[in-house]
TIRO-2110 file (N, C-alpha, C; in Angstrom, 1 decimal):
// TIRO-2110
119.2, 32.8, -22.0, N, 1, A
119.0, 32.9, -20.6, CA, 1, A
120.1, 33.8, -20.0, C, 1, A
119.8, 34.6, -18.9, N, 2, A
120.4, 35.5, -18.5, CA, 2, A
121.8, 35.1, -17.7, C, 2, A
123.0, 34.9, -17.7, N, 3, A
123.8, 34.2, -17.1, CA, 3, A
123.8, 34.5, -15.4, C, 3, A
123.8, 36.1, -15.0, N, 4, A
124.0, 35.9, -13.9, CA, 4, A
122.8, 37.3, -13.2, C, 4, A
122.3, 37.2, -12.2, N, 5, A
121.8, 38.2, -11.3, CA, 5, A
122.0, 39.3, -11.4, C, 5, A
121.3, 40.4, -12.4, N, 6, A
121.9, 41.5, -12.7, CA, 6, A
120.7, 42.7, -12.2, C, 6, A
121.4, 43.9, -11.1, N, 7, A
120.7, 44.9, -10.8, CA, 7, A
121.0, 46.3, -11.1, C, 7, A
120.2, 47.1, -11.5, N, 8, A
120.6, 48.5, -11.5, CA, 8, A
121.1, 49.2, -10.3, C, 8, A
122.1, 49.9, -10.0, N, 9, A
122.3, 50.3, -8.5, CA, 9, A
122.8, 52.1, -9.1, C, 9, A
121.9, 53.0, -8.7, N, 10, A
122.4, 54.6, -8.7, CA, 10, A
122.0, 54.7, -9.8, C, 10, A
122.3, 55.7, -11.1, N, 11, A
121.8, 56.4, -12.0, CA, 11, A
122.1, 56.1, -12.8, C, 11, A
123.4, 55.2, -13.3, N, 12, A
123.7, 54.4, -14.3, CA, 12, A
125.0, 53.2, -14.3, C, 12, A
124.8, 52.5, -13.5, N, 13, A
125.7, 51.2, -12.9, CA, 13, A
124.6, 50.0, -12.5, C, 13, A
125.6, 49.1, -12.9, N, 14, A
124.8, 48.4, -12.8, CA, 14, A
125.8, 47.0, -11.6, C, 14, A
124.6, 46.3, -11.0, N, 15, A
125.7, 44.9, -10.0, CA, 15, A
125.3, 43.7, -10.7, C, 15, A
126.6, 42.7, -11.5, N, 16, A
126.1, 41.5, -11.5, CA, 16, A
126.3, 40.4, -10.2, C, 16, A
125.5, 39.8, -9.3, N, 17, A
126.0, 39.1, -8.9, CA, 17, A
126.5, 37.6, -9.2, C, 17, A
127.3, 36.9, -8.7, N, 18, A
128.0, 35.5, -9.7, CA, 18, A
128.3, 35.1, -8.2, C, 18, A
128.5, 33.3, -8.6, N, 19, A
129.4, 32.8, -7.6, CA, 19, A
130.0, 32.7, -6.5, C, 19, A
131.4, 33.3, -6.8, N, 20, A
132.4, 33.4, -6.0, CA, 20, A
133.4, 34.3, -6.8, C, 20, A
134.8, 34.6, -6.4, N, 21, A
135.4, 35.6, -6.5, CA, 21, A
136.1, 35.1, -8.1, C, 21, A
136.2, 33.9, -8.4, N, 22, A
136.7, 33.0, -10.0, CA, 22, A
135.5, 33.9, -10.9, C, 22, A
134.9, 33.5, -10.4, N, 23, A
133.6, 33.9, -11.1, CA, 23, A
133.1, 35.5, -11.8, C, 23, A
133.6, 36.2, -10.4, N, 24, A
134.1, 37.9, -11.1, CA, 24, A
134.9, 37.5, -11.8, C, 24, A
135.9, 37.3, -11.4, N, 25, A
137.1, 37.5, -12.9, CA, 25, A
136.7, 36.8, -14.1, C, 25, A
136.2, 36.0, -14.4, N, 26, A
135.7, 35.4, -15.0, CA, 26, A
135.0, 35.9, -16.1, C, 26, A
133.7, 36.6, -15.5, N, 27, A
132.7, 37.7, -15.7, CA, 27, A
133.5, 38.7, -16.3, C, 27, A
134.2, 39.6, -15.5, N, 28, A
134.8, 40.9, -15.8, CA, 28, A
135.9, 40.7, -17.1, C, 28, A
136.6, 39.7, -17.4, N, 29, A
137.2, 39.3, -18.3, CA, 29, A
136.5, 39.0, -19.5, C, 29, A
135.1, 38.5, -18.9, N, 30, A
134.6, 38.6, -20.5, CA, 30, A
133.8, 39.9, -21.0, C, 30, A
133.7, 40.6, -20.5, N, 31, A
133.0, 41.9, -20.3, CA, 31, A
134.3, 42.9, -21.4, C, 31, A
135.4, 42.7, -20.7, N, 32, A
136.4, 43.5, -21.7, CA, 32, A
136.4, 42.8, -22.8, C, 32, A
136.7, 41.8, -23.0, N, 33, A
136.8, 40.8, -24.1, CA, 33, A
135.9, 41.0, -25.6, C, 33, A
134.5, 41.2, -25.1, N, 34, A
133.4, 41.6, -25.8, CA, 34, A
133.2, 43.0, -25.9, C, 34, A
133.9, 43.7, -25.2, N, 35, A
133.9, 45.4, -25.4, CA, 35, A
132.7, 46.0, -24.9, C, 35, A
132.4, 45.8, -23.6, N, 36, A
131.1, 46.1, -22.9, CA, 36, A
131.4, 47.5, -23.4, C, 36, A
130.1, 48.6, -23.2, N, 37, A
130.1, 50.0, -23.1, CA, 37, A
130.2, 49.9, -21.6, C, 37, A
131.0, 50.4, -20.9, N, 38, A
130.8, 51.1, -19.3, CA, 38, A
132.1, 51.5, -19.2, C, 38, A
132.0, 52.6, -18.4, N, 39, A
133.4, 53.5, -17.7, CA, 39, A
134.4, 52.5, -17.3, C, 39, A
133.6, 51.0, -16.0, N, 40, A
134.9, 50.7, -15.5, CA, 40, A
133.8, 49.6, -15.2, C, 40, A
134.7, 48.3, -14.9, N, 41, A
134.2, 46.9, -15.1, CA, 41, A
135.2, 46.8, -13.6, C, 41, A
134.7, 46.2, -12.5, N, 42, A
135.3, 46.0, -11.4, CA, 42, A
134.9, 44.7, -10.7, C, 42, A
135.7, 43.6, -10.4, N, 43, A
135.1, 42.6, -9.9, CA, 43, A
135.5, 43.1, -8.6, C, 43, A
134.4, 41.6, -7.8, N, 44, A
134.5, 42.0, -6.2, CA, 44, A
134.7, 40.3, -5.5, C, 44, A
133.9, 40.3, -4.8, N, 45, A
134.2, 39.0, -4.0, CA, 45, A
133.1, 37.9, -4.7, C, 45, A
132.3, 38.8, -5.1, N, 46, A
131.4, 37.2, -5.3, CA, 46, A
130.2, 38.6, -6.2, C, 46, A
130.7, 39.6, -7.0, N, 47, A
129.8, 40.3, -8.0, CA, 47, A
131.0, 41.6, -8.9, C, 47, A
130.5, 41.7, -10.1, N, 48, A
131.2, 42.5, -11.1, CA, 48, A
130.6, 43.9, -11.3, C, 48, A
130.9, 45.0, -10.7, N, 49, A
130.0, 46.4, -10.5, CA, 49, A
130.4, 47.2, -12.4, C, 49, A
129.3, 47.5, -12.9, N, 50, A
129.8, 48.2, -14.3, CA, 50, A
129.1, 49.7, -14.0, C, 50, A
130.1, 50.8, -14.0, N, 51, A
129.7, 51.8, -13.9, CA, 51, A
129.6, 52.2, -15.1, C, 51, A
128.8, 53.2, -15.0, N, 52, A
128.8, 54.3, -16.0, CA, 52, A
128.3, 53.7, -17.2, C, 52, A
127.2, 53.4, -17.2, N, 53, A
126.1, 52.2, -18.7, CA, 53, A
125.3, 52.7, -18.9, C, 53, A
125.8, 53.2, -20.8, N, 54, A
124.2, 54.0, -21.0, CA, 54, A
123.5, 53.4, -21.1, C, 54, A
123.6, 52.2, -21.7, N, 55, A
122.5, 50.9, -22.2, CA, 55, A
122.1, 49.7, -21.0, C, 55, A
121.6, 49.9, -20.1, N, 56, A
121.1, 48.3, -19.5, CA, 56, A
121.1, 47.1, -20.2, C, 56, A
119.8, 47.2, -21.2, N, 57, A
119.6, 46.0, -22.0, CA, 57, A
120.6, 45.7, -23.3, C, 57, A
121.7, 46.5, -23.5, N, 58, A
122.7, 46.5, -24.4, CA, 58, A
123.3, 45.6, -23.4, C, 58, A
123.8, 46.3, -22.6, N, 59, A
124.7, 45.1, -21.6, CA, 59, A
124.6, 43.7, -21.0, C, 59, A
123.3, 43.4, -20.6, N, 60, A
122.6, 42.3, -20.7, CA, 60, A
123.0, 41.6, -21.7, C, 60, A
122.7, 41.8, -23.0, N, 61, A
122.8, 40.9, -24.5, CA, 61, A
124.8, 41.0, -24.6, C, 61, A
125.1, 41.5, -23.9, N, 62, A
126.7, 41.7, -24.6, CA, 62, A
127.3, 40.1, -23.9, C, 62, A
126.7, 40.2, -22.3, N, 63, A
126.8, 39.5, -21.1, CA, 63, A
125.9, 38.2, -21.2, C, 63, A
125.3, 38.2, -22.3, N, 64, A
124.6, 36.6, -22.5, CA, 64, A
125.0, 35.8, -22.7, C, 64, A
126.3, 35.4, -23.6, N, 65, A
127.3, 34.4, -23.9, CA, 65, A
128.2, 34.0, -22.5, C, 65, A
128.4, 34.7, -22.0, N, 66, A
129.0, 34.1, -20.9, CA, 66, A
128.3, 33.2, -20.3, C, 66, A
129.3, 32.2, -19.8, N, 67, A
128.9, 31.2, -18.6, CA, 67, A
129.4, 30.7, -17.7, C, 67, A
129.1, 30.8, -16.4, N, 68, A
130.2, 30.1, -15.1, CA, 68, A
131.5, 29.7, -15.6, C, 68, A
131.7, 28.9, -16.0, N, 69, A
132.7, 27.9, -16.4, CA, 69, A
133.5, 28.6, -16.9, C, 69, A
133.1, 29.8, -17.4, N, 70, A
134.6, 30.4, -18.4, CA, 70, A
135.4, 30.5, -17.8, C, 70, A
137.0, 29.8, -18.2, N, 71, A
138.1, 30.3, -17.0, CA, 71, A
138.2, 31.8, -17.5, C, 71, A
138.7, 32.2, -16.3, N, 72, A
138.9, 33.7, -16.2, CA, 72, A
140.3, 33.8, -16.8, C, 72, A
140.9, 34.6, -16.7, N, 73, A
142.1, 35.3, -17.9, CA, 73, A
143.4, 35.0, -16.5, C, 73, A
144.6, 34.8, -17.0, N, 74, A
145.4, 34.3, -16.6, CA, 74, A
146.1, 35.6, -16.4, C, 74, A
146.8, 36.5, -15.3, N, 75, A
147.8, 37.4, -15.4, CA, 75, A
149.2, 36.9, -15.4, C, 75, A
149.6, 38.4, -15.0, N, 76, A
151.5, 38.4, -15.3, CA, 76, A
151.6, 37.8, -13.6, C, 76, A
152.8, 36.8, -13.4, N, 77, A
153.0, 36.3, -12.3, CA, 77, A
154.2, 37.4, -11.7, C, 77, A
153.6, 37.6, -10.5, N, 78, A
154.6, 38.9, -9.5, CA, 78, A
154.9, 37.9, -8.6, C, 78, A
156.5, 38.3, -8.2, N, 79, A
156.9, 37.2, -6.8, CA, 79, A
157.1, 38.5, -5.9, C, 79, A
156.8, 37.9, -5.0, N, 80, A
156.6, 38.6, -3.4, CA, 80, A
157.5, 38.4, -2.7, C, 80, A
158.5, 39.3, -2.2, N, 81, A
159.7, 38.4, -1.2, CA, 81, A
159.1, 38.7, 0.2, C, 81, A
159.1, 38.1, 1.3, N, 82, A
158.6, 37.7, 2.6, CA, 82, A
159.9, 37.6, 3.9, C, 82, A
160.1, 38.3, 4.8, N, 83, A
160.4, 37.6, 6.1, CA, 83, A
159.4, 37.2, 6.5, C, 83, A
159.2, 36.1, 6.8, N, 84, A
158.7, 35.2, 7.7, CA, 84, A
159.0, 35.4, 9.5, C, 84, A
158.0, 36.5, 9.7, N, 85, A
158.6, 36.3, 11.6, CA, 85, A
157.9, 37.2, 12.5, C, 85, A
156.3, 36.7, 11.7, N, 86, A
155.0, 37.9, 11.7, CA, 86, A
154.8, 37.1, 13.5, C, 86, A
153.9, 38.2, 13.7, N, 87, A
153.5, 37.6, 15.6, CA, 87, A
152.8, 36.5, 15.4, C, 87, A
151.6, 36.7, 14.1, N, 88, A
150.7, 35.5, 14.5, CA, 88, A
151.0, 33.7, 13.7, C, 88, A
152.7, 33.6, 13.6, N, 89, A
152.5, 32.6, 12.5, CA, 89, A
152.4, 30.7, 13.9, C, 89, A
152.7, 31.1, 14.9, N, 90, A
152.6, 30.2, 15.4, CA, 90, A
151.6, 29.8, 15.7, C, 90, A
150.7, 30.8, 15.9, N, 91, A
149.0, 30.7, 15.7, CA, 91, A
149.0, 30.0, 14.9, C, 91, A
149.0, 30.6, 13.6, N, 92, A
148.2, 29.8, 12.1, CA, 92, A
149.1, 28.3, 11.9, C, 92, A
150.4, 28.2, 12.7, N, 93, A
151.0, 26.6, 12.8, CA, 93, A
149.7, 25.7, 13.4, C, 93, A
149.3, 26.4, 14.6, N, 94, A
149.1, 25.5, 15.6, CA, 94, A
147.5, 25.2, 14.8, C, 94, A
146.9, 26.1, 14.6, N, 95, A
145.3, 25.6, 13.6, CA, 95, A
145.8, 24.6, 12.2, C, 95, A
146.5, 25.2, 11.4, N, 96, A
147.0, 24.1, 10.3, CA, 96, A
147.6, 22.9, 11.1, C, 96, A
147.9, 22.6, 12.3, N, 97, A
148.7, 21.2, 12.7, CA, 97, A
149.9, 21.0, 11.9, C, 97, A
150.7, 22.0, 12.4, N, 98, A
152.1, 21.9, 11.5, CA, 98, A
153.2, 23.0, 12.3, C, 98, A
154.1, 23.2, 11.8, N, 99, A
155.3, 24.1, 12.2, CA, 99, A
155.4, 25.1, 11.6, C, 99, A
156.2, 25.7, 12.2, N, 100, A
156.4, 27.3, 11.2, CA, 100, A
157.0, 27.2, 9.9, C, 100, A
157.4, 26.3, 9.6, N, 101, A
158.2, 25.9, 8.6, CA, 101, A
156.9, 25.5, 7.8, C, 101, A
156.0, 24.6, 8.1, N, 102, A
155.4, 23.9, 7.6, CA, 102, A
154.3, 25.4, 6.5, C, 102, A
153.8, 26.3, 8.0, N, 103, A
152.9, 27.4, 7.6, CA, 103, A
153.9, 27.8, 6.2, C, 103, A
155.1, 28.8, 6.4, N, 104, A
156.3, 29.2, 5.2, CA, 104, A
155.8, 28.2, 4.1, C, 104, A
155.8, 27.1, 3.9, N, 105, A
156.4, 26.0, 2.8, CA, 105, A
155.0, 26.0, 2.5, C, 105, A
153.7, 26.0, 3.0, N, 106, A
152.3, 26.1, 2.4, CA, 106, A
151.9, 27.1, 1.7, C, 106, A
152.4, 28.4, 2.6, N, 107, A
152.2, 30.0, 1.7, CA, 107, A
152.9, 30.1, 0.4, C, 107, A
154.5, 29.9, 0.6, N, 108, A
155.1, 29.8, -0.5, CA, 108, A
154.9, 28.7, -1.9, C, 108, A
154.1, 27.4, -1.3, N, 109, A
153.3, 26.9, -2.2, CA, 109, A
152.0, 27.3, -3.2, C, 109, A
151.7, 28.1, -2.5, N, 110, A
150.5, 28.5, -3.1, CA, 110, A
150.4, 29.6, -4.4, C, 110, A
150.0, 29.1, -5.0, N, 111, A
149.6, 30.1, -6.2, CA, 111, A
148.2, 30.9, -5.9, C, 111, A
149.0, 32.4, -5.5, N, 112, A
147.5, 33.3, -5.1, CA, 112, A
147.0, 34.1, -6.4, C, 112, A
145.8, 34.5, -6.5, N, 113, A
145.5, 35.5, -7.7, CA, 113, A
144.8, 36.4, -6.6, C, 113, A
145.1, 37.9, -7.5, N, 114, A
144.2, 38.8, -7.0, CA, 114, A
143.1, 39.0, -7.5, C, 114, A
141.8, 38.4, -6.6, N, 115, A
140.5, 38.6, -6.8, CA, 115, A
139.7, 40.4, -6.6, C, 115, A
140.2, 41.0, -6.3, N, 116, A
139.7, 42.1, -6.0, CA, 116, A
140.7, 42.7, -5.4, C, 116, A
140.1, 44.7, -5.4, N, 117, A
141.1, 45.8, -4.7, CA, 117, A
140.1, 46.5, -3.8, C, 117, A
140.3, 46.4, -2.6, N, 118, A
139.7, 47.3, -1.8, CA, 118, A
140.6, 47.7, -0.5, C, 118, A
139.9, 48.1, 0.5, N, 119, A
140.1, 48.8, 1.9, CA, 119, A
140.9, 49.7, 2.1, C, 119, A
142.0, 49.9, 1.0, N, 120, A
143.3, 50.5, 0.8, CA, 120, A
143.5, 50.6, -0.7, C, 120, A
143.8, 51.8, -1.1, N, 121, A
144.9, 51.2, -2.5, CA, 121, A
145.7, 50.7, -2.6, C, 121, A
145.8, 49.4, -2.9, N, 122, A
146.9, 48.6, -3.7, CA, 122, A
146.4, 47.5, -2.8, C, 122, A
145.7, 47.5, -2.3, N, 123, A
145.3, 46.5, -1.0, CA, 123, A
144.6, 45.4, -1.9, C, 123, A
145.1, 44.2, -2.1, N, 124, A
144.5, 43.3, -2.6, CA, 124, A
143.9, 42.1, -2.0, C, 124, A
142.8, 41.6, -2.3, N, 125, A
142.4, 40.1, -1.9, CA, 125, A
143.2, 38.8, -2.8, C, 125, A
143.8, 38.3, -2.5, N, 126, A
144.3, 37.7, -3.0, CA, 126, A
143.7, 36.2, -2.7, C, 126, A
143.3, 35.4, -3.7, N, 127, A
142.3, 34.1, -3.4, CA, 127, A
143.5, 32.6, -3.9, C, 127, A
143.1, 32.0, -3.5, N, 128, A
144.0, 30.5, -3.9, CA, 128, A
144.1, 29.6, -2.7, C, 128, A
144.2, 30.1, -1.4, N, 129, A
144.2, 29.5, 0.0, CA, 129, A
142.6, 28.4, -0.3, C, 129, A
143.6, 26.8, -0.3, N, 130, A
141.6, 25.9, 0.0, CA, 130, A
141.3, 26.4, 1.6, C, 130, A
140.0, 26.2, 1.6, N, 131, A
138.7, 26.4, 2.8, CA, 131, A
139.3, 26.4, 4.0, C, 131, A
139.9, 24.6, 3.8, N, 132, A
140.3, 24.3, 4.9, CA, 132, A
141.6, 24.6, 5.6, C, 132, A
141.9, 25.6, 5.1, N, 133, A
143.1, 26.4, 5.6, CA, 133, A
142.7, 28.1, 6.0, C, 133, A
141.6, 27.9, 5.7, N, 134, A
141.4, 29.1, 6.7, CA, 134, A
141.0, 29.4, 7.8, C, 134, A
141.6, 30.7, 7.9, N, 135, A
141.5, 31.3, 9.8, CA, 135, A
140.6, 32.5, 10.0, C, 135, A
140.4, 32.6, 11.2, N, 136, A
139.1, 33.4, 11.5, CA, 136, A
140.3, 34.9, 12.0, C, 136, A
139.4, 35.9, 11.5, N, 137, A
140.4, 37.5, 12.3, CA, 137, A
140.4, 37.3, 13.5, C, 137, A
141.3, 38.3, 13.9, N, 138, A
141.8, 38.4, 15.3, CA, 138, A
140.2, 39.2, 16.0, C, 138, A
139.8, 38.3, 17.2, N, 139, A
138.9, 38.9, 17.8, CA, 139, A
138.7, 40.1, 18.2, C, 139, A
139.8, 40.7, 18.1, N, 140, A
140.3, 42.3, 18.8, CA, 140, A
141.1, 42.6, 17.6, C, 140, A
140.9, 43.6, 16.7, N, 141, A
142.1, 44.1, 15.5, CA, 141, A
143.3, 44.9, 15.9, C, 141, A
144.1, 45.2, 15.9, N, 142, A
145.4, 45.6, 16.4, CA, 142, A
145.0, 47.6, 15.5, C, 142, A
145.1, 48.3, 16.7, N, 143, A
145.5, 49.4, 16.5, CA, 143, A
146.2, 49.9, 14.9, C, 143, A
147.7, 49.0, 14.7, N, 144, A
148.5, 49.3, 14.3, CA, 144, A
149.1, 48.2, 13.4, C, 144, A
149.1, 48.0, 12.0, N, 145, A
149.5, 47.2, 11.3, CA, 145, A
150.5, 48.1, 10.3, C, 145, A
152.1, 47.5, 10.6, N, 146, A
152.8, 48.1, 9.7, CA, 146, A
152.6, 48.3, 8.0, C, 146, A
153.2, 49.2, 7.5, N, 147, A
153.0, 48.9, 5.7, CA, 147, A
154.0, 47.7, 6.0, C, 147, A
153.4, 47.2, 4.4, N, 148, A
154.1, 45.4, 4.1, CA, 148, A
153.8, 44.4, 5.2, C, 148, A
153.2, 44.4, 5.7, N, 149, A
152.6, 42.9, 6.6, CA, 149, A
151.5, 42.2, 5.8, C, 149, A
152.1, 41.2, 5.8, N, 150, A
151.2, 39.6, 5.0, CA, 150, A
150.9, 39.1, 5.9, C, 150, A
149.0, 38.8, 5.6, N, 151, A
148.5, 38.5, 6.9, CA, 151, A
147.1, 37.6, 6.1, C, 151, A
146.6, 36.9, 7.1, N, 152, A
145.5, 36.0, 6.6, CA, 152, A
144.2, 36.2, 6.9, C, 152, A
142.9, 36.1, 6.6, N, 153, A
141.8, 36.5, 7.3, CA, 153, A
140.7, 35.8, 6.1, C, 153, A
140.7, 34.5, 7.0, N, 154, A
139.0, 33.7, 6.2, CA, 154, A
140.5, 32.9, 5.3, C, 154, A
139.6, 32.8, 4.0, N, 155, A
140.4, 32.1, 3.3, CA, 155, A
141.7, 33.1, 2.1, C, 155, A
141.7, 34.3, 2.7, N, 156, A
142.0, 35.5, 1.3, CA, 156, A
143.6, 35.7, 2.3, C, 156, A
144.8, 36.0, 1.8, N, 157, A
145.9, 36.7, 1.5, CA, 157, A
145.4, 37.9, 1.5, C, 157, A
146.7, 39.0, 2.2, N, 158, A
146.4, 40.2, 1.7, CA, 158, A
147.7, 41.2, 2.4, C, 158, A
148.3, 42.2, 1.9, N, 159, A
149.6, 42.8, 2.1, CA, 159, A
148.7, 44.4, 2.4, C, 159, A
148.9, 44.5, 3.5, N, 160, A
149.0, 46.3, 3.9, CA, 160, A
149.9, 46.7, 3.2, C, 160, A
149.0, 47.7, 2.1, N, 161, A
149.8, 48.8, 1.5, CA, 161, A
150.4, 49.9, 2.4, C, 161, A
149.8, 50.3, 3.1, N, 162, A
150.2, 51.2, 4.5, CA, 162, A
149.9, 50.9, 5.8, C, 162, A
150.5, 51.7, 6.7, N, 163, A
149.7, 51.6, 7.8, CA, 163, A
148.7, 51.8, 8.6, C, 163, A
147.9, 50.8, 9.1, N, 164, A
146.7, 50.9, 9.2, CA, 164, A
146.1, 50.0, 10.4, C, 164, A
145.3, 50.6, 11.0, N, 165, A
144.5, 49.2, 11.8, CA, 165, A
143.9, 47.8, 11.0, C, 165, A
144.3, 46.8, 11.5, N, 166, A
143.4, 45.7, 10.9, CA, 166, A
143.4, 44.3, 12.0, C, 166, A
142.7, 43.4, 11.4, N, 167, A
142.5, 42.4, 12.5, CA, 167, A
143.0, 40.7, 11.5, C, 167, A
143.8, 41.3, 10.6, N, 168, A
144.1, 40.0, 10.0, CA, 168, A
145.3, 39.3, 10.7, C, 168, A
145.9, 38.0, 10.7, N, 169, A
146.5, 37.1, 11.0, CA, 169, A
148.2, 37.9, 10.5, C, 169, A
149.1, 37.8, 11.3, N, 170, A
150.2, 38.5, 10.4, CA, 170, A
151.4, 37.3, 10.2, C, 170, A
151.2, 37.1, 9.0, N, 171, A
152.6, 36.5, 9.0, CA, 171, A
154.3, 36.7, 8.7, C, 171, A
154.1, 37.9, 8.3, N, 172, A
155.6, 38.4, 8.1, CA, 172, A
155.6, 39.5, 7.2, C, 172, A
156.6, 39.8, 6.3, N, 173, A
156.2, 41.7, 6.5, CA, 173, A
157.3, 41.6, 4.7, C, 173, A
156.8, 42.4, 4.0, N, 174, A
157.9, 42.7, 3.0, CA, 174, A
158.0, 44.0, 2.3, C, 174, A
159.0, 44.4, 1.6, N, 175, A
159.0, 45.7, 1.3, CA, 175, A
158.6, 46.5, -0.2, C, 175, A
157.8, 45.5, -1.1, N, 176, A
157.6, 46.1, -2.0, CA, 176, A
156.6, 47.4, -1.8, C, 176, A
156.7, 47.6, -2.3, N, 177, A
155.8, 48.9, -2.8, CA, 177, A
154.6, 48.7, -4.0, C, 177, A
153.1, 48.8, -3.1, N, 178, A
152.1, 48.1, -3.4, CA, 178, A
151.2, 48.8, -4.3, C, 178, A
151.2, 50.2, -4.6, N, 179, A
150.8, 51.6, -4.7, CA, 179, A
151.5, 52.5, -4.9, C, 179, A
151.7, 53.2, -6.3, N, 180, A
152.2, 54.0, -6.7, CA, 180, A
151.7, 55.0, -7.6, C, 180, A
150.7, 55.9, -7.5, N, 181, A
150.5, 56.6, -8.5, CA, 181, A
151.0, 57.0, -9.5, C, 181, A
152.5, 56.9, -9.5, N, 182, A
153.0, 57.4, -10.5, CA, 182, A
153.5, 56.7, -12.0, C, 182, A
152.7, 55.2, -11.4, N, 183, A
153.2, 54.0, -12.2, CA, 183, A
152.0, 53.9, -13.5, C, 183, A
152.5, 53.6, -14.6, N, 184, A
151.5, 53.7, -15.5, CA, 184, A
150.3, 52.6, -14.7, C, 184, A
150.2, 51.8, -14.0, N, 185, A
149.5, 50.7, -13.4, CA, 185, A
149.6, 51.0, -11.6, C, 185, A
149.0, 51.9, -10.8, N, 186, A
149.7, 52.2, -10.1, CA, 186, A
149.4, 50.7, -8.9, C, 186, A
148.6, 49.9, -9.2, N, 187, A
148.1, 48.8, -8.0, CA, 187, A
149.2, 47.9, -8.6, C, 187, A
150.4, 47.6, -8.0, N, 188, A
151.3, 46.4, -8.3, CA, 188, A
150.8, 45.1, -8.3, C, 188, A
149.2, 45.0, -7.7, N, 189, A
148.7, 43.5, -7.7, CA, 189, A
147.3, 43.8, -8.0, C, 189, A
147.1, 44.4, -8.6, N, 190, A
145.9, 44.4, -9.7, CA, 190, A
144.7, 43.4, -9.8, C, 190, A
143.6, 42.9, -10.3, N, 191, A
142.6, 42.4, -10.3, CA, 191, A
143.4, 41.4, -11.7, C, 191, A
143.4, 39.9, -11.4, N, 192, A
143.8, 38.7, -12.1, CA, 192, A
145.8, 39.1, -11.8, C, 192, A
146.2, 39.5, -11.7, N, 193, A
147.2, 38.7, -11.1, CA, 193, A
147.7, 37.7, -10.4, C, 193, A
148.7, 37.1, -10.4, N, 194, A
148.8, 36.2, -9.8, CA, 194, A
150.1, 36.4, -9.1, C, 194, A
149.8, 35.5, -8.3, N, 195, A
151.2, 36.2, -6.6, CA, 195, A
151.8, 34.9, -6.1, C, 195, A
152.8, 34.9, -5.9, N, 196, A
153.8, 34.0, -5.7, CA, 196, A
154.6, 34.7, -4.2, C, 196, A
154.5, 34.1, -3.0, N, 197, A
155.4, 34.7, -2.0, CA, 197, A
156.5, 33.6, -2.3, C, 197, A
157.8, 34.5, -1.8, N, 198, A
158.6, 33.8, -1.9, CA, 198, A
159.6, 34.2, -0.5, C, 198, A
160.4, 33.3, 0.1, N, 199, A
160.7, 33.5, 1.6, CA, 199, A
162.1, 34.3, 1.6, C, 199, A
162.6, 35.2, 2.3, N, 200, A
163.4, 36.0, 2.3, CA, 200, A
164.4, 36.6, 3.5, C, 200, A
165.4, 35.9, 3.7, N, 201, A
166.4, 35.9, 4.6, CA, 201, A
166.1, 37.2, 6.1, C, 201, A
END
């Protein structure tokens, strides 16, 4: 049986769709594992894009053994250092029913993974926030979002690699460097990583 919703998209790529964003990684981890033929194995929010597949039905049979449940592959743990003293954290106090202290002590609890890279290079979704802690974007997006602002939007984490307009929640701002071409790995938070904020004077 075919594990998951698989389409042809353009002249030789193909979309699985799966789940949820566990579920890409999941997928995409078994896909290297078994040595799919394709250029590049990319998960997304809730589907695994394989470009560049000479074979369809090779890929299909490679991708048969998989199933939901497989945990996805565990990365290298990156700690994130954070000021805490973004515009919008008394916002996200007052929806969580708690203090600013309280919002810091929840973030920095949390074990995030990076589910996906988009909107920016190095720009990660980072997943681990439960449901019920999430917040809706800013009804109006802000012109101007500094590089390094950690900010929330739905249930996903996510650090502006540069500056940029966006409409996510901001909680405070840090100075790593998220994107680097020159780095043998140039996305410092890569697809299965996992992210640890940690709070910073």
């Amino acid at each position: 049986m075919e594990p998951v919703d698989m389409r042809v998209v353009g002249r030789d790529a193909v979309l699985a769709d799966v789940a949820d964003s566990a579920a890409a990684r999941s997928l995409a981890a078994f896909a290297r594992a078994v040595h799919v033929v394709a250029d590049e194995v990319v998960p997304g929010a809730r589907s695994v894009l394989f470009d560049g597949v000479p074979d369809v039905e090779a890929l299909r049979q490679r991708l048969a053994g998989w199933t939901p449940d497989s945990a996805p592959e565990r990365g290298e743990v990156v700690e994130v250092p954070v000021v805490y003293d973004g515009p919008d954290l008394e916002d996200v106090a007052r929806r969580w029913g708690t203090d600013v202290d309280g919002v810091v002590a929840r973030h920095c609890g949390t074990e995030f993974v990076s589910a996906f890279c988009g909107f920016a290079p190095g720009f990660a979704y980072l997943s681990g926030l439960p449901e019920e802690y999430a917040v809706p974007r800013l009804d109006s997006p802000r012109t101007r979002v500094a590089a390094g602002s950690v900010g929330l939007a739905g249930s996903w984490c996510g650090v502006y690699p540069t500056q940029s307009p966006g409409g996510w929640r901001l909680l405070g701002r840090t100075d790593v460097t998220l994107w680097d071409p020159d780095r043998s790995e140039p996305a410092l938070l890569a697809p299965g990583t996992r992210v640890r904020f940690v709070p910073r004077c």
